[in-house]
C-alpha positions in Angstrom: 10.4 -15.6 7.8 9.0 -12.3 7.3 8.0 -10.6 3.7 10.8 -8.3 2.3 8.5 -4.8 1.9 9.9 -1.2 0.0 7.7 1.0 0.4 7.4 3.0 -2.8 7.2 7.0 -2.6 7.8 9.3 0.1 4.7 11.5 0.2 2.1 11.6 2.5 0.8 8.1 2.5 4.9 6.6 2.3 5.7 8.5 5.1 2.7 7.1 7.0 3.1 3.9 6.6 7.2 4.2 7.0 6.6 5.8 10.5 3.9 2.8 11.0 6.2 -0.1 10.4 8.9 1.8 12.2 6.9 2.2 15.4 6.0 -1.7 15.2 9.4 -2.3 14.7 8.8 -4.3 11.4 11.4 -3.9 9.3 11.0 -2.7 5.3 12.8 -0.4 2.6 11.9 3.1 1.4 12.4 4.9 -1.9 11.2 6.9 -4.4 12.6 8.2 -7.8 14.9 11.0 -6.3 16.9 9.0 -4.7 17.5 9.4 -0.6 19.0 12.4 -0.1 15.2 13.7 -1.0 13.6 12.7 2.2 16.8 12.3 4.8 14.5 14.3 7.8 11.9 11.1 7.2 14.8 8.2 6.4 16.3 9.5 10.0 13.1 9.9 11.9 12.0 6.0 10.7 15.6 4.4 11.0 16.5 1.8 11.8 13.4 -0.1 11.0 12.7 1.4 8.0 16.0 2.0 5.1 16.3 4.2 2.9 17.7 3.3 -0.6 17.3 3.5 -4.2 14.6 3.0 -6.5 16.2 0.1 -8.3 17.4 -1.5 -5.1 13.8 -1.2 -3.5 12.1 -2.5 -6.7 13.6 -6.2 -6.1 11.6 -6.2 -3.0 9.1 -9.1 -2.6 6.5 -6.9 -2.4 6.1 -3.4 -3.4 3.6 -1.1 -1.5 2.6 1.9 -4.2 2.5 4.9 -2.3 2.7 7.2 -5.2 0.1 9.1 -7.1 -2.1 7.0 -10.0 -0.7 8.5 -12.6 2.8 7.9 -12.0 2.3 3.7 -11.8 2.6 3.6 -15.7 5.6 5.1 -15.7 7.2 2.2 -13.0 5.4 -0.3 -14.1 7.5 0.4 -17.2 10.7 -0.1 -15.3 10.5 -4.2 -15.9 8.9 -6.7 -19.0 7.9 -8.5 -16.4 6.9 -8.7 -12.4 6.8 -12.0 -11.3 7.8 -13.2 -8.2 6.7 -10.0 -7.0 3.3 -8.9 -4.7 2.6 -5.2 -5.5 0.1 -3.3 -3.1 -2.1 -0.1 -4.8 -2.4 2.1 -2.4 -3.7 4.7 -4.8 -6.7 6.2 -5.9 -7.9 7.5 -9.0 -10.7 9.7 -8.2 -8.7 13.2 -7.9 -7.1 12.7 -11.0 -8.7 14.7 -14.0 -11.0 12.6 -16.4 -10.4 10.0 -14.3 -13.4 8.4 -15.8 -11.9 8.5 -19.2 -8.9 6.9 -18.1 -10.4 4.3 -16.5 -12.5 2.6 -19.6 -14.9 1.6 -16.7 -12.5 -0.7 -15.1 -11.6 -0.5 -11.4 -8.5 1.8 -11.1 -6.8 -1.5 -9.8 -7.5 -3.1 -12.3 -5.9 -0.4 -14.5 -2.6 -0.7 -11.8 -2.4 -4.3 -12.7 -2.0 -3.8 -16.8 1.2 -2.0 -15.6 2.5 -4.5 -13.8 2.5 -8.1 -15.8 2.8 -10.8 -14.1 2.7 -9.8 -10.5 -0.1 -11.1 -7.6 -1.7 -7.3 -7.3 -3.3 -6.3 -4.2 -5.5 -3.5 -2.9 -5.0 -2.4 0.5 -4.3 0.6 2.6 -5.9 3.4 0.4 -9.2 3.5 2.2 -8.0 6.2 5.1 -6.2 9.6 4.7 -2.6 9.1 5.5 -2.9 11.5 8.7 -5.5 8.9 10.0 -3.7 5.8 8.4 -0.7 6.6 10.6 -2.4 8.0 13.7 -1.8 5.7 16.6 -5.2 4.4 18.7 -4.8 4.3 22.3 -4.6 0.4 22.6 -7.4 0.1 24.7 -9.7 1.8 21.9 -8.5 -1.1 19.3 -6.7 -1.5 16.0 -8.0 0.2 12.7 -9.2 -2.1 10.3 -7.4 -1.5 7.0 -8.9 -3.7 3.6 -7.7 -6.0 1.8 -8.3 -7.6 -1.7 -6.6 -9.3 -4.3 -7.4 -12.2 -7.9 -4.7 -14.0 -5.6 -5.9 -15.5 -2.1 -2.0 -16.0 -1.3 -1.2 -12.7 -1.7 -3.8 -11.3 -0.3 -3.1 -13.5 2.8 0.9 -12.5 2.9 -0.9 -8.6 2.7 -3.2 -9.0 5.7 -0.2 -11.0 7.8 2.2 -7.7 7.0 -0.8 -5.6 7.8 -1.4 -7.2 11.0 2.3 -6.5 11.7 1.9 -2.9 12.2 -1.0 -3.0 14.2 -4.1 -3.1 12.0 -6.6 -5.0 12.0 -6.7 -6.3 8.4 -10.1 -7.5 6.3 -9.6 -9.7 3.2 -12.9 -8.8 1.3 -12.4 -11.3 -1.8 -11.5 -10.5 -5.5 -10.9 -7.0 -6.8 -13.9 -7.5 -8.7 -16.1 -8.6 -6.0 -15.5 -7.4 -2.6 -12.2 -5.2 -3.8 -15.0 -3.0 -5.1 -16.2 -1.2 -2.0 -12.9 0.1 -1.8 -12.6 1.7 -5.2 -12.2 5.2 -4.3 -15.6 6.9 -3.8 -17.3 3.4 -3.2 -18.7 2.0 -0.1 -16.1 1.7 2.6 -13.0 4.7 1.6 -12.7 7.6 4.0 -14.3 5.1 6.6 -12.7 4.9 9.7 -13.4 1.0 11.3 -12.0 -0.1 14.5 -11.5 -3.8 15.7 -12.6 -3.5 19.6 -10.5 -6.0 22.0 -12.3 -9.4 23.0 -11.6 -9.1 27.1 
């Protein structure tokens, strides 16, 4: 059975990934706070794969994919006491946000994206690439991007890397946030790197 997944926010990266797992026809939910009649052109263009709906609907979704900016995870991380049960994905990055520095106490910013989310398996993944190259479709020949993937929870980090592989990537588990989840802490080692899995024939 697959992984119920909302995708959360409609900017560039939510659009990205929307048109993604519509194109690999895996289905998932889309929302952000403004409810759908925000973003019909994109809720028609990734239908029926991909389903609009609200913000509270979305939000009982196994797992939650964060495509919104850093800033604004306090805010919906606020929206429950507590979020067990639930896997939620940081695809955002800290570094363009002003005194980012100050904000982050030297912790890693998903580390900082956890604290706003109690209880819930928290995974990195999917913030490494700009969304225009996150959604960009590699002639199949040519391979499948690699996309990276780390998490405190080797479960969830496994049930990310299986939806990953779903719509076509070619996913990396790299360990612990702390550990491996490091290199891709914006600015680090592997973001705005573009790897490509080559085919074994």
């Amino acid at each position: 059975m697959s992984t119920d997944v909302a995708i959360i926010g409609t900017g560039n990266v939510g659009a990205a990934l929307a048109r993604t797992f519509a194109r690999h026809g895996r289905p998932a939910v889309i929302a952000n706070t403004r409810g759908p009649d925000s973003f019909r052109d994109l809720a028609q263009e990734v239908e029926p794969w991909v389903r609009a709906t609200t913000l509270d609907d979305a939000l009982e979704a196994d797992v939650l994919v964060l495509a919104i900016p850093f800033l604004a995870t306090e805010t919906l991380g606020a929206l429950k006491p507590s979020w067990r049960g639930h896997i939620v994905v940081d695809a955002t990055n800290a570094f363009l946000v002003p005194d980012s520095e100050a904000i982050l106490g030297g912790r890693l910013s998903t580390e900082v994206v956890a604290g706003f989310f109690p209880d819930a398996s928290v995974v990195k993944a999917f913030n490494q690439l700009p969304a225009n190259v996150l959604e960009r479709q590699l002639p199949l020949e040519h391979g499948k991007k690699v996309v990276f993937v780390a998490s405190n929870d080797a479960p969830a980090s496994a049930a990310i890397a299986r939806v990953a592989a779903d719509i076509g990537f070619a996913p990396v588990e790299l360990g612990r946030i702390n550990e491996g989840g490091r290199l891709i802490q914006a600015r680090n080692a592997l973001v705005l790197r573009l790897f490509v899995e080559q085919p074994m024939f």
